[in-house]
C-alpha positions as CSV (number, residue, x, y, z in Angstrom):
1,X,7.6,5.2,-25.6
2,X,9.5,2.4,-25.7
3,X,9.4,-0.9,-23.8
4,X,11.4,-4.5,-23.4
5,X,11.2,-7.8,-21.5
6,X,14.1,-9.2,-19.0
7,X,14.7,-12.7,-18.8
8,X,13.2,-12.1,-15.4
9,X,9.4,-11.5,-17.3
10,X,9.5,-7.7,-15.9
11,X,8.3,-4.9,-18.9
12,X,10.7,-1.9,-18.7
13,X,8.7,0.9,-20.0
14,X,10.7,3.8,-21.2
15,X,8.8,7.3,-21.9
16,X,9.3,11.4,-21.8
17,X,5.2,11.7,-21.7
18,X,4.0,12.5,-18.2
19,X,1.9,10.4,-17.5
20,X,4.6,8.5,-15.6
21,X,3.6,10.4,-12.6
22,X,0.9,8.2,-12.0
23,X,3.8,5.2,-11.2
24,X,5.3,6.8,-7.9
25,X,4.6,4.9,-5.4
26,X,3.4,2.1,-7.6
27,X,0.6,1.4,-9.5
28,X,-1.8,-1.6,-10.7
29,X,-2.0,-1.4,-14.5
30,X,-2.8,-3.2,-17.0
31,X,-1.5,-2.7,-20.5
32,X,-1.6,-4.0,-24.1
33,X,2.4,-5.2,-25.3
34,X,2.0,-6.7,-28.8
35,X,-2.0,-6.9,-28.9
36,X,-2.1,-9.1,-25.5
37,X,-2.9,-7.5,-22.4
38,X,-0.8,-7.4,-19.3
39,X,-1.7,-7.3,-15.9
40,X,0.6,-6.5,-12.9
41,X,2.2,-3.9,-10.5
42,X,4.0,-1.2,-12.3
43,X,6.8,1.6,-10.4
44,X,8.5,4.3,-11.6
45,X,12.7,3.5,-11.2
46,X,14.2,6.5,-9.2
47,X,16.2,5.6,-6.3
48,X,17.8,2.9,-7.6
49,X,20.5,4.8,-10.1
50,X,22.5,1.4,-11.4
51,X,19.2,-0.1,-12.2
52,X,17.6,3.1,-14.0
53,X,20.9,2.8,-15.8
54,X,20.6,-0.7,-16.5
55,X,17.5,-0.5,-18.0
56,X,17.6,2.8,-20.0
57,X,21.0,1.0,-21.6
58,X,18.5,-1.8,-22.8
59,X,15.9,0.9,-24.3
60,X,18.1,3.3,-25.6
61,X,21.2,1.8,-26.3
62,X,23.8,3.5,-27.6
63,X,21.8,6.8,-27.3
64,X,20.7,6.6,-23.8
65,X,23.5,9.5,-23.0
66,X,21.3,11.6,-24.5
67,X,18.2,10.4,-23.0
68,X,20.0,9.5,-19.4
69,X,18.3,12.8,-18.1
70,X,14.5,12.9,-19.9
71,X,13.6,9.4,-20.1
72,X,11.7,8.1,-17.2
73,X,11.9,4.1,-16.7
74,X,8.8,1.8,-15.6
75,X,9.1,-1.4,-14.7
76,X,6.2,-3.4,-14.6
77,X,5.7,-6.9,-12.8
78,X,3.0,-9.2,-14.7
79,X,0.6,-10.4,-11.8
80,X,1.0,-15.1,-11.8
């Protein structure tokens, strides 16, 4: 698992486990990132291709070709 910020204040969560299944549709969650927990509305990327893309870039950099297929992306919105 693997995870970044945007300048936006989203968490991109990247994984292969499958507990992502529990994103589809969207999902309140609240997780730890850096010992502080975090609160918001998480969803599981996969009708929107260029952003998938976009974000599994960020995580995987220069390797996402290979992870392009496995990884699943997350992106979580921290509650105001």
């Amino acid at each position: 698992m693997n995870y970044r910020q945007t300048p936006e204040g989203t968490y991109v969560i990247g994984t292969e486990a499958t507990w992502w299944h529990n994103f589809i549709g969207g999902s309140e969650v609240t997780v730890l990132v850096a010992g502080k927990p975090i609160t918001g509305h998480g969803v599981i990327i996969t009708d929107d291709s260029a952003k998938h893309d976009q974000y599994g870039r960020q995580l995987a950099g220069f390797s996402w070709r290979w992870f392009s297929k496995s990884l699943k992306i997350i992106e979580i919105t921290p509650q105001a």
